[in-house]
C-alpha positions in Angstrom: 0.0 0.0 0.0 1.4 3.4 -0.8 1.9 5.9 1.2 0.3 9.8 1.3 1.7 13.0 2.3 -2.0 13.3 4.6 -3.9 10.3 4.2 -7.5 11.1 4.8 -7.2 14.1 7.1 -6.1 16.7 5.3 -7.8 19.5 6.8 -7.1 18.0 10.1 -3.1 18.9 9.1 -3.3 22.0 7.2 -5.6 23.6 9.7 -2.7 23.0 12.2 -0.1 24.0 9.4 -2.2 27.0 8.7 -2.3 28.3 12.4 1.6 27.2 12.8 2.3 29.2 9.5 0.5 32.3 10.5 1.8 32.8 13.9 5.1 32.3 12.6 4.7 35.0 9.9 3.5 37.3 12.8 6.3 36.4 14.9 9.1 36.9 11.7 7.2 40.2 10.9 7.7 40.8 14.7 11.3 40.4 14.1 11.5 43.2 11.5 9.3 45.4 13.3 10.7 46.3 16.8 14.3 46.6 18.3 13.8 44.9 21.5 12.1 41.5 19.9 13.6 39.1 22.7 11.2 40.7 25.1 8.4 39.5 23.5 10.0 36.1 22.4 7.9 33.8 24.4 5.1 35.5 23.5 5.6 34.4 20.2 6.0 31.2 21.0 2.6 31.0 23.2 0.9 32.6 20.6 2.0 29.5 18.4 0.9 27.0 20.9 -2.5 28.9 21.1 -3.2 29.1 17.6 -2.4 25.5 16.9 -5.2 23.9 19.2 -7.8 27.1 19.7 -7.8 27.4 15.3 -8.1 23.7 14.9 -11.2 24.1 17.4 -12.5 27.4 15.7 -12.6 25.3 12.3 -14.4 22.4 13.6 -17.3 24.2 15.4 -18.2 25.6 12.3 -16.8 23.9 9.4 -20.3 22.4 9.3 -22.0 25.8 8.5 -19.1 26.2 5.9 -19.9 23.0 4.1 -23.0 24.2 3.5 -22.7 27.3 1.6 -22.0 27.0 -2.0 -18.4 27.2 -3.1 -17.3 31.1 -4.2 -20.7 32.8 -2.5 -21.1 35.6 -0.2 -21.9 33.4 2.1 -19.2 31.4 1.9 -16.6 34.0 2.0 -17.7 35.2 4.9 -17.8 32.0 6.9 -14.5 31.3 5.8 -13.2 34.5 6.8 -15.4 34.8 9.9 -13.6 31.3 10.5 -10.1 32.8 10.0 -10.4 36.0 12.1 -12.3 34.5 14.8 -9.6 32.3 15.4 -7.1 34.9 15.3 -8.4 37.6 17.2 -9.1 35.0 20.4 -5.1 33.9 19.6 -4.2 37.7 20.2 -6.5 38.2 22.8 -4.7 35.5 25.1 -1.0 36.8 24.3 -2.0 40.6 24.5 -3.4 39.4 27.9 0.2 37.3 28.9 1.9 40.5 27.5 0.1 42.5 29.7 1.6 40.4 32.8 4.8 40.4 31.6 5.7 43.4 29.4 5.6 46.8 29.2 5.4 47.2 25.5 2.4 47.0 23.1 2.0 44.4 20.2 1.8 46.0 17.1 -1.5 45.0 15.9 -0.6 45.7 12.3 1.1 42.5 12.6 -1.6 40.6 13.7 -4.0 41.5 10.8 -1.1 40.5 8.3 -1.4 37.3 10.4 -5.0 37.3 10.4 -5.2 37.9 6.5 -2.7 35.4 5.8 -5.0 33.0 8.3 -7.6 33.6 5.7 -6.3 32.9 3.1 -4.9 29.3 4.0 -8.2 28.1 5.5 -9.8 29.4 2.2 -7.5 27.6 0.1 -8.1 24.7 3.0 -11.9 24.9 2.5 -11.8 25.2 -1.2 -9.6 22.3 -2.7 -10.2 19.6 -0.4 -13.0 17.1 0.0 -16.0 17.7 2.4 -15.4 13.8 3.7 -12.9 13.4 6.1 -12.1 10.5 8.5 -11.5 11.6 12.1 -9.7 10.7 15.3 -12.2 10.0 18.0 -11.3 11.9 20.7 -10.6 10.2 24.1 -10.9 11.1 28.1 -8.2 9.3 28.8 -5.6 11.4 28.4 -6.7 14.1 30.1 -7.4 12.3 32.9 -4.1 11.1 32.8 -2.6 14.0 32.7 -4.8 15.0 35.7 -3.7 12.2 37.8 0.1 13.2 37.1 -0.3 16.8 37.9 -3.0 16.5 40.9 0.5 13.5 41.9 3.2 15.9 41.4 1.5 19.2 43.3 1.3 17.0 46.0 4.6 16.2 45.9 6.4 19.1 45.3 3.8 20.8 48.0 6.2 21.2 51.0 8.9 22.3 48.6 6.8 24.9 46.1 8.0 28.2 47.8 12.0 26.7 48.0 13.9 29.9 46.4 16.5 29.4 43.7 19.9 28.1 44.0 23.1 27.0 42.6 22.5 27.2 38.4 19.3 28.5 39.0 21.0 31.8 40.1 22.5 32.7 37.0 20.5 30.1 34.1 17.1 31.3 34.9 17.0 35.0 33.7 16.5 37.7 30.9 19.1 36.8 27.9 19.8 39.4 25.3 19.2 38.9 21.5 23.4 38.3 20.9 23.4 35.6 23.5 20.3 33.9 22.1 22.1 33.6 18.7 24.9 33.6 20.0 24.2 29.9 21.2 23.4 28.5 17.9 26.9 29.6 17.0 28.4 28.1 19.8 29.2 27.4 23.7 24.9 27.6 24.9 25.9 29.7 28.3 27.7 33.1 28.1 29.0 32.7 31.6 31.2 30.0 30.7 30.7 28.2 34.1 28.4 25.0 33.1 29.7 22.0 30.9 30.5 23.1 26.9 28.3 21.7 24.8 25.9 22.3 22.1 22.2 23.2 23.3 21.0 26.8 22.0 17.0 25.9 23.2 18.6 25.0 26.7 18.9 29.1 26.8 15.9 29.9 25.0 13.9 27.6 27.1 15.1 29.7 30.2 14.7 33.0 28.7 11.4 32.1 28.3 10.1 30.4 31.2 12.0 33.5 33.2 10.0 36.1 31.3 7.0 34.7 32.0 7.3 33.7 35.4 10.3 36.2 36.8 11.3 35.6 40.4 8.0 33.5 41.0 9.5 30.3 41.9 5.9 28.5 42.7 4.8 29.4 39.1 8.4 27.9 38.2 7.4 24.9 40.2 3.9 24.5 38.8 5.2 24.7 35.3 7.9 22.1 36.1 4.9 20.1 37.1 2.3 20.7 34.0 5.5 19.8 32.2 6.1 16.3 33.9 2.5 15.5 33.5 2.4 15.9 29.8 5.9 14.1 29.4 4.2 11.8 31.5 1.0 11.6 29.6 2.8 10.9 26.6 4.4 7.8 27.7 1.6 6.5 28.6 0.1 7.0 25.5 3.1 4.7 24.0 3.0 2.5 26.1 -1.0 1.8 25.1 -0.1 1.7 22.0 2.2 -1.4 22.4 -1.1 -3.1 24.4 -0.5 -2.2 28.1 -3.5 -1.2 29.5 -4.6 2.2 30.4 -4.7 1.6 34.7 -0.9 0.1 34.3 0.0 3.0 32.3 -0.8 5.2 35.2 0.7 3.4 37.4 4.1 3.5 35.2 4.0 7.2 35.2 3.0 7.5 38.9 5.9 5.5 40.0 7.8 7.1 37.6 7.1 10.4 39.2 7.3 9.6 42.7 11.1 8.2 42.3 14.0 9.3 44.6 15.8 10.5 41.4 13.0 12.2 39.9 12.7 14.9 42.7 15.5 16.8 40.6 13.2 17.8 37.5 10.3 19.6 39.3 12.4 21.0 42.5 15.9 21.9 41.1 14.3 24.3 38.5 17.6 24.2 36.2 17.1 21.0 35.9 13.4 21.1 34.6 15.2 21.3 31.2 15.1 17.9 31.0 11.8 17.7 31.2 11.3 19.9 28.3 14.3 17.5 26.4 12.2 14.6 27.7 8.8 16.0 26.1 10.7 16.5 22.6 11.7 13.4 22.7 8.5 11.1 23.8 6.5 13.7 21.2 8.9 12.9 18.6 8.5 8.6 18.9 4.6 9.0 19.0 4.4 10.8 15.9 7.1 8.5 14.7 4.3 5.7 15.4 1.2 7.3 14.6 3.2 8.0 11.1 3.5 4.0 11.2 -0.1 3.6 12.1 -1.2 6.0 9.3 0.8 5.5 6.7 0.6 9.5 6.4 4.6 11.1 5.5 2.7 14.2 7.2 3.9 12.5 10.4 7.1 11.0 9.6 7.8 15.2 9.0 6.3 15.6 12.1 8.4 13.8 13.8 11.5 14.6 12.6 11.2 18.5 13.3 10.7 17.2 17.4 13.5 15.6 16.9 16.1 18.0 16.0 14.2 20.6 18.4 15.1 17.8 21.2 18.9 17.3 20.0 19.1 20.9 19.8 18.3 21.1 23.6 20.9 18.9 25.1 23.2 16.7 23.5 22.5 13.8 25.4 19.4 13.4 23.8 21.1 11.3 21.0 19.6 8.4 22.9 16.1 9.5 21.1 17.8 7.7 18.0 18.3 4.0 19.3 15.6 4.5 20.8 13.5 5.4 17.6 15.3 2.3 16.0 14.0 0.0 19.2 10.5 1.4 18.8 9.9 1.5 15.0 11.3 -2.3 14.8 9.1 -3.7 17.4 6.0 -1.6 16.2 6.5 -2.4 12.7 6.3 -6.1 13.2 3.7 -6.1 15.5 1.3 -4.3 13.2 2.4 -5.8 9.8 3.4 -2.6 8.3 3.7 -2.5 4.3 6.6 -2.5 2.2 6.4 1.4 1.9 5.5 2.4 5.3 8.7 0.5 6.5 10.6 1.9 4.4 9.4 5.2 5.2 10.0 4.5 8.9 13.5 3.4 8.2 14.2 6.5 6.0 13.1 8.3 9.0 15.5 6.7 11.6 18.1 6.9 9.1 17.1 10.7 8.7 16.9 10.8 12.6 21.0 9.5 12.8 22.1 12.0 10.4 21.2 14.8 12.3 22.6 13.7 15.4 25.8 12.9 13.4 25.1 16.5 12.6 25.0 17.8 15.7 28.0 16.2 16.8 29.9 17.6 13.8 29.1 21.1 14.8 29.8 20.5 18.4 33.3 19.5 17.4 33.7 22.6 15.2 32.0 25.3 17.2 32.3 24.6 21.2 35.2 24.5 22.4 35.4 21.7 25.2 37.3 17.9 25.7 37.0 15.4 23.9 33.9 13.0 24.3 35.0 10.1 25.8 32.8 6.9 26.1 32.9 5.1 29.6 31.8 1.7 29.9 31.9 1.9 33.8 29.4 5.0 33.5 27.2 3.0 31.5 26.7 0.4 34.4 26.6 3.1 37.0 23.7 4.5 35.1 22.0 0.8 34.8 22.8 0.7 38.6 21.3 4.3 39.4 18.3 3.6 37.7 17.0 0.4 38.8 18.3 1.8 42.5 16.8 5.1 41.7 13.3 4.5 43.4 14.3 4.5 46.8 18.1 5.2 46.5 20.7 2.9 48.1 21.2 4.8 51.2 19.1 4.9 54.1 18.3 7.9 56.8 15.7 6.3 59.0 14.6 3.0 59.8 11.7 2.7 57.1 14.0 4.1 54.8 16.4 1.1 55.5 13.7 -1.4 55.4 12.4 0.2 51.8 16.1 -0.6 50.7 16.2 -3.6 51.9 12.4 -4.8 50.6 13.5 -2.8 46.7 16.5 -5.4 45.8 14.1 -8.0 46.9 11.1 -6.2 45.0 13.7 -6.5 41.9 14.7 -10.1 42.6 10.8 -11.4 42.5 10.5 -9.4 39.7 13.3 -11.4 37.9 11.8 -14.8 38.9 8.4 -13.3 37.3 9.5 -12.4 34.4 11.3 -16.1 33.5 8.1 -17.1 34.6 6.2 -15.0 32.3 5.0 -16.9 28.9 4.6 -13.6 26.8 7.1 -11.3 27.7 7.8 -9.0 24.6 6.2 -6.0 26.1 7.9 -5.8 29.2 11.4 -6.8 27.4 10.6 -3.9 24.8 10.5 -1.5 28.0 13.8 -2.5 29.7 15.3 -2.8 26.0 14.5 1.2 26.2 15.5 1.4 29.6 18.7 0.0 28.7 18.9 2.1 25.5 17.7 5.7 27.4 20.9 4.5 29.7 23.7 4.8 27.3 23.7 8.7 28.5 26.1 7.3 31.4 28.6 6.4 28.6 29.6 10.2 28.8 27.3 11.1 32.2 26.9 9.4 35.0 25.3 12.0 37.2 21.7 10.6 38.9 19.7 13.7 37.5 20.2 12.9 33.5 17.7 9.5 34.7 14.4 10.6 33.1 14.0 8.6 30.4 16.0 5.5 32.1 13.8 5.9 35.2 10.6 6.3 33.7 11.2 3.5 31.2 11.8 1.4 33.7 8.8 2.1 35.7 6.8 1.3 32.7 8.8 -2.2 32.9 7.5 -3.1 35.9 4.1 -1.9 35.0 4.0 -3.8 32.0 5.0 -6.7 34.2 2.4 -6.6 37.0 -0.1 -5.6 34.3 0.5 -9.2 33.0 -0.1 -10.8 35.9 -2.9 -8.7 37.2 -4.9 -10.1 33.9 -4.4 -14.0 35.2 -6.7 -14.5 37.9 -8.1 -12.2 41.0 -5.3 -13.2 43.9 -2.9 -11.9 41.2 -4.9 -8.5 40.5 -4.8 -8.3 44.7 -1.4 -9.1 45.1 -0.3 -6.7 42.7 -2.3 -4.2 43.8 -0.9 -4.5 47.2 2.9 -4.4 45.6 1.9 -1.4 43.4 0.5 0.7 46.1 3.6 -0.3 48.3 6.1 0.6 45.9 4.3 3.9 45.3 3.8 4.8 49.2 7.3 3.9 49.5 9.2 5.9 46.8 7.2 9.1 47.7 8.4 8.6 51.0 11.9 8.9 50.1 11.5 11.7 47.8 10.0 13.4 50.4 12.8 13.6 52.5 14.9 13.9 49.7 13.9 17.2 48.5 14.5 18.8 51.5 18.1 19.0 50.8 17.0 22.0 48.4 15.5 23.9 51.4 17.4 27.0 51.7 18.5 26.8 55.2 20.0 22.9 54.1 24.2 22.8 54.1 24.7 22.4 50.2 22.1 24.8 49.0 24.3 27.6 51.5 27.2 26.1 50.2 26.2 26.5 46.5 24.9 30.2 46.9 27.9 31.1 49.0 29.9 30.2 45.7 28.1 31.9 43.7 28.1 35.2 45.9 31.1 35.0 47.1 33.0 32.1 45.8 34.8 30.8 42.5 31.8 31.6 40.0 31.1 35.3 41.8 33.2 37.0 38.9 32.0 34.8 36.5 28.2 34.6 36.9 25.2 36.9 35.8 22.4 36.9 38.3 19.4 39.3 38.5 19.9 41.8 41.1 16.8 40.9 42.9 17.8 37.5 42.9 21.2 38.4 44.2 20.0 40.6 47.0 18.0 37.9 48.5 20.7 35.4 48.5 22.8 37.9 49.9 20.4 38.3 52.7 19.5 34.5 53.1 23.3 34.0 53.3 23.6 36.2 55.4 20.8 35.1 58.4 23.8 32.5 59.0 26.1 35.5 59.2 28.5 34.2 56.0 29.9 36.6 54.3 33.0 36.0 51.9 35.7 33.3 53.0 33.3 31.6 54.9 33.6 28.3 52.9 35.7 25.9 52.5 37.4 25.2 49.0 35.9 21.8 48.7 32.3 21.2 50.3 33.4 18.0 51.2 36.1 19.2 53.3 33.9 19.7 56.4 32.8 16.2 56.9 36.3 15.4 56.9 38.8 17.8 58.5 37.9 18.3 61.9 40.3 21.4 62.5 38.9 23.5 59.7 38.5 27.1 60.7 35.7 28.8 58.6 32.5 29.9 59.5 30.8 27.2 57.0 32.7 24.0 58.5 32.0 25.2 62.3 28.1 25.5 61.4 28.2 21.4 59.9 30.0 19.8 62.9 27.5 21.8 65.4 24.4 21.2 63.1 25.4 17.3 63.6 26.5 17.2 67.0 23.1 18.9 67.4 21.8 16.4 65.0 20.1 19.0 63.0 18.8 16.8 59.9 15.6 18.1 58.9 14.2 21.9 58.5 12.8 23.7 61.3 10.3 26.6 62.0 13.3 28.7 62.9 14.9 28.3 59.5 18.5 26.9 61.6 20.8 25.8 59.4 20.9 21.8 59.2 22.7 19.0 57.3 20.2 16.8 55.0 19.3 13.2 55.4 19.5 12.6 52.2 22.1 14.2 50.7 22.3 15.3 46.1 23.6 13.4 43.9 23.6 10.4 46.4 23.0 6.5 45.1 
C-alpha cells in the first residue's frame, strides 16, 4: 500500500499548518518590526501554541456551516473569513493578555491583521480544494485524565517544597538573555558565563529566557510549570506504552511510579534541571508521531516527527539516545502491526534521517564549542544501569523505614526477575527494559543521577507492564499486585519526600552552592538578576557568611575536623546537634539525604 503526504485528514493537518504558519509570519514580521524583539519572544511562542489547538477548534465548530454554503458565495466567504479571524483575534486576545503580565510594550497590531489575512487565506485555500469527507480521530478522556492524575501527583509532591527559592545554576540560568546571546548559542558554547559544561544546546537558553520572562522571580509558578511539564511528558508515555497493548490503569501506574522516584525529585524541584523535562517532552513527542506516522501511513507525520527531533537534539546533546531509541521502537511496532513495504521503508528512511542529524550535531559541536573530547565510559554505563534500577528509593538509608524500603526494593527486583522467567509472553515488558537500557547509554559520557528521566521512567513502565501481566491471570494476582503497586508507590514518595529537602534553603549544600556563587569561585563569572542576588545575599547572610566563609571543597567539612571557617564550624555543630531536617526557625541543618547520592 502506498503511502500519502495526509492520508484522509487533510484538513485535520493543514488547519494546524495553517495556524503554525501564521503565527510564525506574525512572529518573523515581529522580528522586523521592533528593536527589543527578545522581550516578547515567548510571547511568540505561546501565541503558536495557542493558535495550533484554539484554530483547529474554531474550524471544527463551524466547518459544518461552511460546508454548507455553495463554493465562491457571499456566504461562503464570509464564513471562511469569519472562521479565519475569529480564530485569530481569540489567539491575540490570550497573548495581548500574557503581555500585559509580563511586558511593558504594546503588540503592534498591524502585525496581527497581516497574520490574520494570511490565516484567511490558507483556510480558504483549505476549505476550497479539499474534500468535504474526512475520517477523524475520535477523541478520548483518557488522556486528560491522565494528565490529571500526574499533575493533581506531582502538586502534591512538590507541596512542602513549592516556595524553595532558587539556588546553585538556577542563580544565573534562569534569567533575561539578550538577543546576541540567544544567537549567540546557535553559533556556539549555549551559556555566556562560561561556568556549566560546553556543549551544544542553543534551546537550553531559550527555554530559560522564556520560562523567566513569563514567570520572573516567581519560583511556585516555576514549580507549577515544572509540574504541567512532567505530566504531559508523562501523559505521553503512557500514550506509548497503550499503544504497544498495556493497559490504560498500568500506564498510570508506570507514570505515577515514575514520578514519585527518589531521582525524579531533581526535574520539578531543582528548577535548572526542569530542562530535562522539556528535552524529555521532545523526545517522547517525537517517537509518538514517529508511530502514529507507522499507524497511518501519512509522510505528514514522519515530518512531524523529525522536526521534534532535532528541536530535542538541539536542547541537550545527550538526547542522541532518542535515536536508538527510535530504531528500538519503529522495529518492534512495525512487526507487531504488519506494516507495508512502503510504510517500512518510510519508517526506516526516517530513523536513518533521525541519525544523520545527530551525526550532525556532533559535527558542529566539534567545530563550534570549544570543550574535551567526548570520551565513552563503559563503567558509567553500568553506573547508570545501577542508578536507575536503584533510583526508586536510593541505596542509602536515613531512618529505619527508609532502611527497610532498601532492603524490601532489591528484593522487589529479585521477585520481579523470577516473574518475568516465569512470564509466557514477555515481549512488552522486554521492549520497555530494552529502552531502559537504550535511554541509559547517556552514562557512557554522564553518569550524574539527574540525567535519569528517560531510564527511570522506562523502567517504571517495565514493571508496569510486568504486573499488568499478571494482574490479567486471575483475582489473587490483581490483589497481590495491587498491594505491591500501592507499596512501591507509598514507598518511593516517601523517600522523595525527605529527599527534597536538601534544596531547602537553610540545608548545608544549597548555602554552600549560593555562597559560591556570591562569594565564591563563579562570583566574577556569573550573571544573576539583582533581585535575585539581593536575596541570596540576605539569606546568606541570616547564618552571618559573608566571603571566605567556605571551604574550598564542600566535602572538606565532613572530613577535617580542625577547619577554621564559619561554613565547616556550622556542619559539625548542626550534627552534634543532629540538625537533619528543616525547622520553624529556618537553623541551618545537614540533609538526610544528601544530592547526587546513590
Amino acid at each position: 500500500m502506498w503511502l500519502s503526504l495526509f492520508g484522509e485528514q487533510p484538513k485535520w493537518h493543514l488547519q494546524r499548518l495553517a495556524a503554525v504558519l501564521s503565527l510564525l509570519l506574525a512572529f518573523i514580521l515581529r522580528l522586523w518590526g521592533t528593536e527589543r524583539w527578545v522581550d516578547l519572544f515567548p510571547v511568540g511562542l505561546i501565541g503558536l501554541l495557542v493558535a495550533v489547538w484554539l484554530k483547529p477548534l474554531v474550524y471544527s465548530r463551524l466547518e459544518g456551516f461552511v460546508q454548507k454554503q455553495t463554493r465562491q458565495t457571499a456566504g461562503w466567504f464570509a464564513a471562511v473569513a469569519g472562521t479565519a479571524l475569529l480564530a485569530t483575534l481569540l489567539s491575540v486576545l490570550v497573548t495581548l493578555l500574557v503581555s500585559q503580565v509580563t511586558y511593558s510594550e504594546d503588540l503592534p497590531l498591524s502585525i496581527w491583521l497581516m497574520d490574520a489575512l494570511f490565516s484567511t487565506a490558507l483556510v480558504g485555500l483549505v476549505y476550497y480544494f479539499l474534500p468535504n469527507k474526512e475520517t477523524r480521530r475520535p477523541s478520548t478522556w483518557q488522556p486528560w485524565l491522565a494528565f490529571s492524575i500526574f499533575f493533581l501527583a506531582g502538586m502534591g509532591l512538590v507541596w512542602k517544597a513549592l516556595a524553595y527559592p532558587m539556588t546553585w545554576d538556577d542563580l544565573h540560568l534562569i534569567r533575561f538573555f539578550y538577543a546576541e546571546h540567544l544567537l549567540e548559542a546557535f553559533r556556539g558554547n549555549w551559556e555566556p558565563d562560561q561556568i556549566e559544561t560546553p556543549g551544544y544546546r542553543p534551546l537550553t537558553m531559550a527555554f530559560n529566557h522564556f520560562r523567566y520572562v513569563l514567570f520572573r522571580e516567581d519560583v511556585v509558578a516555576h514549580r507549577v510549570f515544572l509540574v504541567g511539564l512532567y505530566a504531559a511528558f508523562l501523559t505521553r508515555v503512557a500514550g506509548i506504552a497503550q499503544r504497544f497493548g498495556l493497559a490504560w490503569s498500568f500506564a498510570v501506574f508506570g507514570g505515577l511510579l515514575a514520578l514519585a522516584a527518589r531521582h525524579s525529585v531533581y526535574h520539578y524541584v531543582w528548577l535548572a534541571d526542569g530542562i530535562h523535562l522539556f528535552q524529555g517532552l521532545l523526545a517522547v513527542a517525537t517517537l509518538h508521531l514517529m508511530l502514529r506516522g507507522i499507524e497511518s501511513r501519512q509522510i505528514a507525520f514522519f515530518l512531524y516527527a523529525l522536526f521534534f527531533g532535532m528541536a530535542s537534539l538541539l536542547v541537550r546533546e545527550d538526547n542522541l539516545v532518542l535515536i536508538p531509541l527510535a530504531v528500538l521502537l519503529t522495529v518492534v511496532y512495525m512487526r507487531g502491526t504488519g506494516a507495508s513495504p512502503a510504510t517500512r521503508r518510510m519508517a526506516y528512511a526516517f530513523t536513518a534521517a533521525l541519525a544523520l542529524m545527530g551525526a550532525f550535531i556532533l559535527v558542529v559541536r566539534g567545530q563550534w564549542v570549544e570543550s574535551d573530547p567526548i570520551i565513552l565510559d563503559l563503567n558509567g554505563l553500568v553506573k547508570a544501569i545501577d542508578l536507575s534500577m536503584f533510583g526508586f528509593v536510593g541505596r542509602l538509608g536515613f531512618d529505619a523505614i527508609s532502611s527497610f524500603l532498601i532492603s524490601g526494593w532489591s528484593l522487589v527486583l529479585v521477585l520481579c526477575v523470577l516473574l518475568l522467567v516465569k512470564l509466557r509472553s514477555r515481549q512488552e515488558v522486554l521492549l520497555w527494559l530494552a529502552a531502559a537500557g537504550a535511554a541509559c547509554l547517556v552514562g557512557l559520557k554522564n553518569d550524574r543521577v539527574n540525567l535519569l528521566l528517560l531510564t527511570v521512567t522506562f523502567f517504571s513502565f517495565a514493571l508496569a507492564a510486568l504486573f499488568a501481566a499478571y494482574a490479567a491471570i486471575s483475582r489473587p494476582w490483581r490483589a497481590a499486585v495491587t498491594l505491591l503497586a500501592a507499596t512501591l508507590l507509598l514507598g518511593a514518595a516517601y523517600v522523595s519526600h525527605t529527599a527534597m529537602e536538601a534544596f531547602h534553603p537553610s540545608a548545608s549544600n544549597v548555602v554552600y552552592w549560593n555562597t559560591e556563587f556570591i562569594y565564591g569561585r563563579f562570583a566574577h563569572k556569573a550573571t544573576i538578576p539583582e533581585e535575585r542576588a539581593q536575596a541570596t545575599i540576605g539569606r546568606l547572610a541570616v547564618f552571618g557568611i559573608h566571603q571566605d566563609d567556605i571551604p574550598d571543597v564542600y566535602q572538606s567539612s565532613y572530613l577535617d575536623a580542625d577547619a577554621a571557617d564559619l561554613f565547616s564550624q556550622m556542619v559539625r555543630e548542626a550534627l552534634a546537634r543532629f540538625e537533619r531536617r528543616p525547622n520553624a526557625d529556618g537553623r541551618f541543618f545537614v540533609p538526610l539525604v544528601e544530592p547526587f547520592t546513590p
